[in-house]
NULUM-509602 format. One record per residue: chain; x, y negated, z of N, C-alpha, C in turn; residue in three letters. Coordinates in steps of 0.02 Angstrom, whole numbers, always signed. Example, Ala and Ser with C-alpha at 12.3 -4.5 7.8 and 13.67 -1.06 7.14 Angstrom:
<nukes>
(nuke A,(+660,+284,+390),(+615,+225,+390),(+660,+165,+390),Ala)
(nuke A,(+642,+112,+354),(+684,+53,+357),(+645,-2,+394),Ser)
</nukes>
This chain:
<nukes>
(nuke A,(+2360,+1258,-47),(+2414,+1211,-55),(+2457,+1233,-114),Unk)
(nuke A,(+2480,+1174,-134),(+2534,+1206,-186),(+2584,+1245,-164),Unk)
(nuke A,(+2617,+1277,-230),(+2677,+1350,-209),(+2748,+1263,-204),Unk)
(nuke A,(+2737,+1217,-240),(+2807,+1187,-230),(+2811,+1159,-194),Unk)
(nuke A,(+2762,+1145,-126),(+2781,+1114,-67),(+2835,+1157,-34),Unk)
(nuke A,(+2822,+1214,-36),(+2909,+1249,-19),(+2956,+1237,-20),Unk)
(nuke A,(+2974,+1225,-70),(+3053,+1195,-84),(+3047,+1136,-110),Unk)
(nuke A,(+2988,+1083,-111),(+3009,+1000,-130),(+2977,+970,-74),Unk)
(nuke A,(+2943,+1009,-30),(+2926,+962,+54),(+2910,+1008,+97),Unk)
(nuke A,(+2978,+1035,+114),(+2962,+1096,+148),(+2956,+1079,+237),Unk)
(nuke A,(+2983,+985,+245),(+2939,+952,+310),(+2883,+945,+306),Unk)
(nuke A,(+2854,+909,+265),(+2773,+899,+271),(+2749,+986,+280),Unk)
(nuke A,(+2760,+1025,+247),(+2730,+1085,+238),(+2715,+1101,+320),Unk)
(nuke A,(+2786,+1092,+367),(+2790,+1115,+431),(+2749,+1058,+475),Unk)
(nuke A,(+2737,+994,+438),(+2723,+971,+492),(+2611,+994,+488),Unk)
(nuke A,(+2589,+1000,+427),(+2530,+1037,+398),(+2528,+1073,+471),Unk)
(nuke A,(+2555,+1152,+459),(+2568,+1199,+476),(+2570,+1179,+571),Unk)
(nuke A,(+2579,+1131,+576),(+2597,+1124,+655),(+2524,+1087,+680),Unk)
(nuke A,(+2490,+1058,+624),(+2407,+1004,+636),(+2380,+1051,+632),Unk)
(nuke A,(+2374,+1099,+584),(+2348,+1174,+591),(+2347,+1249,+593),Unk)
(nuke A,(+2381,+1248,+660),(+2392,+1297,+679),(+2362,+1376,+652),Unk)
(nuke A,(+2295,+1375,+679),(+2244,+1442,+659),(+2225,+1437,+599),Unk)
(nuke A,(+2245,+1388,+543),(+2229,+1397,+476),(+2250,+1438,+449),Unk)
(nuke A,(+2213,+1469,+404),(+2261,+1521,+340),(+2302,+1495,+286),Unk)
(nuke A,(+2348,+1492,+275),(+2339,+1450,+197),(+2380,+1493,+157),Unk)
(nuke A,(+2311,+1467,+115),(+2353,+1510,+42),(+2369,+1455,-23),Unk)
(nuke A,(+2412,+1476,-53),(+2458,+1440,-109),(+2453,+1447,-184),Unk)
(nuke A,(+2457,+1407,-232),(+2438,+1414,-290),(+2476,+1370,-343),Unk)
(nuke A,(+2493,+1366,-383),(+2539,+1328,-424),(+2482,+1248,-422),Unk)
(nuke A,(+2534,+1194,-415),(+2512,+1155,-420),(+2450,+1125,-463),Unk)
(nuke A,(+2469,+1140,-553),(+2424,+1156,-597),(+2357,+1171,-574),Unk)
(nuke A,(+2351,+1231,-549),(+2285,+1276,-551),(+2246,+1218,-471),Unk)
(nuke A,(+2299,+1193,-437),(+2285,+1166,-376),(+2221,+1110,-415),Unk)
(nuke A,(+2227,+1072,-470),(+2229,+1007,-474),(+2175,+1037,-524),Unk)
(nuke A,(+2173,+1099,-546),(+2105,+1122,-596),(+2047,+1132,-559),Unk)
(nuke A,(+2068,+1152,-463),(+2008,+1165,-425),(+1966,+1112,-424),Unk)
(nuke A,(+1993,+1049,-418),(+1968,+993,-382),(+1875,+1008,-440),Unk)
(nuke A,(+1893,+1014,-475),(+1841,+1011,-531),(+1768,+1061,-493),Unk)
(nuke A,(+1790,+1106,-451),(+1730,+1137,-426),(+1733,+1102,-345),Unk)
(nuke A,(+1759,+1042,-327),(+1746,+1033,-266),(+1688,+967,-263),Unk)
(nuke A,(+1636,+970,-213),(+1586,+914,-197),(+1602,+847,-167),Unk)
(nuke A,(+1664,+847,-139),(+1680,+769,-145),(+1784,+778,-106),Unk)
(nuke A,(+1795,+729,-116),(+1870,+740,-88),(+1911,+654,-48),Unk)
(nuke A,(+1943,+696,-16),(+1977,+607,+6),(+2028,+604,-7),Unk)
(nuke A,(+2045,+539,-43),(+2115,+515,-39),(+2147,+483,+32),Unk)
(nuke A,(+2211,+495,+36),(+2216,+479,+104),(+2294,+434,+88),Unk)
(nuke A,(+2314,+424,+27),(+2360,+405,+17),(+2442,+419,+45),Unk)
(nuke A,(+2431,+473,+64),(+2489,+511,+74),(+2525,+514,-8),Unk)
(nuke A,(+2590,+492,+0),(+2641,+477,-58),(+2677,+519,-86),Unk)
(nuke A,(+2720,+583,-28),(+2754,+645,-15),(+2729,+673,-69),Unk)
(nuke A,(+2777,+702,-110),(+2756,+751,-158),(+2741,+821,-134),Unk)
(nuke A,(+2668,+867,-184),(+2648,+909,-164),(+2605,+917,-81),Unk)
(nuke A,(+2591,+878,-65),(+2554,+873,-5),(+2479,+857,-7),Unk)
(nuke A,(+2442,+888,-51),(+2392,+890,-48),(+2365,+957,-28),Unk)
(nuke A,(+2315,+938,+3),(+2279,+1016,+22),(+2204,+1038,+24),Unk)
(nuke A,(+2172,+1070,-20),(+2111,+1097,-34),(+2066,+1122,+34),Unk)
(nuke A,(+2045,+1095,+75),(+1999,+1117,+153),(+1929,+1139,+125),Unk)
(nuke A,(+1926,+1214,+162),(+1876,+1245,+113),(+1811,+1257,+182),Unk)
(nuke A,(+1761,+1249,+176),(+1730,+1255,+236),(+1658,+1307,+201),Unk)
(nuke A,(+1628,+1338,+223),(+1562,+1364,+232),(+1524,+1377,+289),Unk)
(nuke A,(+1474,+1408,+277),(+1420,+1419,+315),(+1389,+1474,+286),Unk)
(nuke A,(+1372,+1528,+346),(+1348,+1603,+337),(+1282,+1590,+359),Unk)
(nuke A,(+1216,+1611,+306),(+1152,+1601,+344),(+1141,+1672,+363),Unk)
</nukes>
């Protein structure tokens, strides 16, 4: 997630944080947030408006 959901939606952040509980999350300047997308295989828009409320869901599989 971005580092400025902190202090520019620091509700959404809590309400994240409350849908996922046992998640880890780690934070990154918005910038570098929006450079990942470039290595991700597909993404959804969900039309959430709230600034900084996007969030990178990272999943694998151990063979």
């Amino acid at each position: 997630m971005a580092d400025e959901i902190k202090d520019q939606n620091p509700a959404q952040l809590e309400n994240i944080k409350q849908a996922l509980p046992d998640v880890e999350i780690e934070f990154m300047p918005h910038t570098d947030l929006k450079k990942s997308l470039a290595k991700t295989h597909a993404f959804i828009r969900t039309g959430e408006m709230t600034p900084y409320s996007n969030i990178i869901l990272e999943s694998g599989v151990t063979f």
